[in-house]
C-alpha positions as CSV (number, residue, x, y, z in Angstrom):
1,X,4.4,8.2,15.9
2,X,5.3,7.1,19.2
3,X,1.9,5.7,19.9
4,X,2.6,3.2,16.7
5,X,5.8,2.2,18.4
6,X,4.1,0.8,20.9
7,X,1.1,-0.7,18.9
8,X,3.7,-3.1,17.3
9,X,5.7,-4.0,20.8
10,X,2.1,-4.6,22.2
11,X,0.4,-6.4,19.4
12,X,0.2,-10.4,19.4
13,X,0.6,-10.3,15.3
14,X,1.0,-7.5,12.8
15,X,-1.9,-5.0,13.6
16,X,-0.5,-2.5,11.4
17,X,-0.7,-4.9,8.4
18,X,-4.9,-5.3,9.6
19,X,-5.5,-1.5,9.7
20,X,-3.4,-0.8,6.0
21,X,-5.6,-3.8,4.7
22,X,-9.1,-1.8,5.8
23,X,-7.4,1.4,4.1
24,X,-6.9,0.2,1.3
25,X,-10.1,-0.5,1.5
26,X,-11.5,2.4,2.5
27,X,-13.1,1.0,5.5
28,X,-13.0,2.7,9.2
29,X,-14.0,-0.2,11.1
30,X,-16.0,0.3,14.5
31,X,-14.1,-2.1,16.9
32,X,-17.5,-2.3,19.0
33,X,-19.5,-3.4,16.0
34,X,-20.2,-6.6,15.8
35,X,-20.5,-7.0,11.8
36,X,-17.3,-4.6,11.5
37,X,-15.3,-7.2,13.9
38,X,-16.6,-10.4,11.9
39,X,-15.4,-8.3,8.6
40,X,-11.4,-7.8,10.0
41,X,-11.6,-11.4,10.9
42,X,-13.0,-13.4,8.4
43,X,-11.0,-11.0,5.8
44,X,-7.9,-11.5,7.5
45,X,-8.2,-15.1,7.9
46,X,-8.6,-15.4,3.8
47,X,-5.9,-13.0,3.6
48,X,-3.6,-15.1,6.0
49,X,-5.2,-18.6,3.9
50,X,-3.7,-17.0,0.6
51,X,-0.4,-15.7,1.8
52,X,-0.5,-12.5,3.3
53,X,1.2,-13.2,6.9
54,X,0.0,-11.3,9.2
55,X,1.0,-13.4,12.2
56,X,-2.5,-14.3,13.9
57,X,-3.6,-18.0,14.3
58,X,-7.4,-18.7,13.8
59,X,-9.4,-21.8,15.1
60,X,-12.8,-22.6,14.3
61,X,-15.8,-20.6,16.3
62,X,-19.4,-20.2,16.2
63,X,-19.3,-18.0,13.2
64,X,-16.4,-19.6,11.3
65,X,-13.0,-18.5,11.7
66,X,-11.9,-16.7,14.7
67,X,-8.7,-15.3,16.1
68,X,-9.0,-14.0,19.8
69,X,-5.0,-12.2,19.3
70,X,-6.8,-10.6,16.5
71,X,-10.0,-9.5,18.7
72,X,-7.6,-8.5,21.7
73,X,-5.0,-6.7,19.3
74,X,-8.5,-4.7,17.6
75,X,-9.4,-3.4,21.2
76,X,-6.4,-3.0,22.8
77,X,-5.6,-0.4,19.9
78,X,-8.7,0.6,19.6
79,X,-8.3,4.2,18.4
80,X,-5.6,3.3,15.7
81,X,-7.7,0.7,14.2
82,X,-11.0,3.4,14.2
83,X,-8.9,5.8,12.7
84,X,-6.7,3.7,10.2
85,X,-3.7,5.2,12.0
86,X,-0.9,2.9,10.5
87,X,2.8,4.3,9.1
88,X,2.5,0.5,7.2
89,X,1.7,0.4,3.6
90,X,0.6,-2.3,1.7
91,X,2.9,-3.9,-1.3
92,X,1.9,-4.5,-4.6
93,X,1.1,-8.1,-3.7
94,X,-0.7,-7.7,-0.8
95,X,-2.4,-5.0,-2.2
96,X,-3.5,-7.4,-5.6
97,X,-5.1,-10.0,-2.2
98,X,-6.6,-7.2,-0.9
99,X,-8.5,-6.4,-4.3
100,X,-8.9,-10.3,-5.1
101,X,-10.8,-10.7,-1.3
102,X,-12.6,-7.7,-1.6
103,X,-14.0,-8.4,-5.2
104,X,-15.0,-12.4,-4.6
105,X,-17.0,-11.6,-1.6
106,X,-19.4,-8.8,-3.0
107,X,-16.6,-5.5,-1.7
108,X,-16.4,-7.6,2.2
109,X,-20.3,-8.6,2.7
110,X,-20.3,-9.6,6.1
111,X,-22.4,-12.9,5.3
112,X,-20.2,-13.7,1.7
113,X,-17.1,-13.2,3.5
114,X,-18.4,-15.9,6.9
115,X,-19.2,-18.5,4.3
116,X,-16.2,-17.9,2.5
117,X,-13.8,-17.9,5.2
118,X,-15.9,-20.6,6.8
119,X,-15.0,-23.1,3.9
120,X,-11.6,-22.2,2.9
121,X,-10.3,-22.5,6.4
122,X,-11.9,-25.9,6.4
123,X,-10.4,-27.3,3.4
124,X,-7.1,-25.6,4.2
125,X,-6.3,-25.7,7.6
126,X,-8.5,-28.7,8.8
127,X,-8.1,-30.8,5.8
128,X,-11.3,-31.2,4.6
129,X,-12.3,-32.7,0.9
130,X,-14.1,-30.4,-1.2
131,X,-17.5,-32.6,-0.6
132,X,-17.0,-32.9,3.4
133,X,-15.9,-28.8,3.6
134,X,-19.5,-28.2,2.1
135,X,-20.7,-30.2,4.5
136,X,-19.4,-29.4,7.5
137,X,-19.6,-25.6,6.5
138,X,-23.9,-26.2,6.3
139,X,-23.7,-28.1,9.5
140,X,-22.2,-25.1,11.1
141,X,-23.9,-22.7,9.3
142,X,-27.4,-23.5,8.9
143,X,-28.7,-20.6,9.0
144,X,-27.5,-19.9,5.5
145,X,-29.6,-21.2,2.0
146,X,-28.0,-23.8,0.0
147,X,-28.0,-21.0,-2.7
148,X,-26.1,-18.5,-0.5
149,X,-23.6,-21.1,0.5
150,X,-23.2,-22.5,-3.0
151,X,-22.5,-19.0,-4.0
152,X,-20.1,-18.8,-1.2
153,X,-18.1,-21.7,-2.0
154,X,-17.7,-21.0,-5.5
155,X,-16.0,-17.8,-4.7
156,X,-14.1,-19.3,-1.8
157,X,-12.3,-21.8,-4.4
158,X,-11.8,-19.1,-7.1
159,X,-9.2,-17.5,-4.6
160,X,-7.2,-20.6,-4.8
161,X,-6.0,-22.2,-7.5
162,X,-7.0,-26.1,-8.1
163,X,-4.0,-28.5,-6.8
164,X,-2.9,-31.5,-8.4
165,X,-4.9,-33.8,-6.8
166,X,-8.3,-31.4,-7.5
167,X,-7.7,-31.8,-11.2
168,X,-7.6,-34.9,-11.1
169,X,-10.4,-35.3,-9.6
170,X,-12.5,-33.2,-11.6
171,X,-10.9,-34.4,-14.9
172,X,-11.9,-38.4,-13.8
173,X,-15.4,-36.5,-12.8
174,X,-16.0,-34.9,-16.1
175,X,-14.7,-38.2,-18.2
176,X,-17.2,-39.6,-16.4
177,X,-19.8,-37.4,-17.9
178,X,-18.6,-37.0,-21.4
179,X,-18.7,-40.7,-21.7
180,X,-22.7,-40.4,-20.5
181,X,-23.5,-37.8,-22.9
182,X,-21.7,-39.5,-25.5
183,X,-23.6,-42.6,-25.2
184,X,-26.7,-40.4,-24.4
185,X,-26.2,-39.3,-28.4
186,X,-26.6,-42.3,-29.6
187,X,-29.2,-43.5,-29.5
């Protein structure tokens, strides 16, 4: 008890939101691992993207989405994080984002949840159009097949909903298309 007093004076953001988020996922992270690391981060930055404040800022990095507080916070409590020690417990809300994350990105694959992250903090945070997000996100991560990232990106928009400016769009897209296969029928 004590030793979580101090965790949240000496935390940057809300660690003890982090650590209930990978209980509720029944996941004991290894803060030295490097796929466990890139799994807090790129799951807290979607988490953060769709509402769940968790007080850490995240730039853009070599692997997408990165929050050095968030890295910093995960060692300097090391043994908390390891062992999911937290008195926080996650609402009903954050506990539906948890689920919604977890689900889209195939239960928190490390690569699913990169490209994810990857895009929504591009079109969210940097402003990005749907087109130029995909490809900037393939520019920085060309490692990945178009399939992978495709995949990726669909999931990525199905956690946020379409604004009013993307249904437009895709309304004047598709009226586009009807009108060609209505004149492909006739003739």
């Amino acid at each position: 008890m004590v030793k979580e007093n101090l965790m949240d004076g000496g935390c940057v953001g809300e660690l003890k939101k982090v650590i209930a988020c990978m209980k509720e996922l029944g996941k004991k992270p290894k803060v030295d691992n490097f796929q466990d690391k890139l799994v807090i981060q790129k799951t807290v930055c979607l988490l953060e993207l769709l509402g769940f404040d968790m007080k850490y800022g995240f730039s853009m990095y070599v692997r997408g989405p990165y929050s050095s507080d968030l890295t910093a916070d995960l060692y300097r409590n090391k043994d908390e994080v390891e062992n999911l020690r937290t008195g926080y417990i996650a609402n009903n809300r954050e506990k539906s984002l948890i689920t919604l994350v977890a689900d889209a990105s195939n239960n928190l694959e490390p690569s699913m949840l990169e490209i994810m992250a990857t895009y929504a903090f591009l079109a969210k945070k940097c402003s990005f159009e749907g087109k130029e997000a995909i490809a900037e996100l393939k520019k920085i991560k060309p490692f990945y097949s178009e399939a992978k990232i495709a995949v990726g990106v669909s999931r990525a928009k199905q956690l946020f909903p379409a604004t009013e400016k993307e249904i437009r769009e895709m309304k004047a897209e598709f009226k586009e298309m009807e009108s060609a296969a209505v004149a492909d029928n006739k003739y």
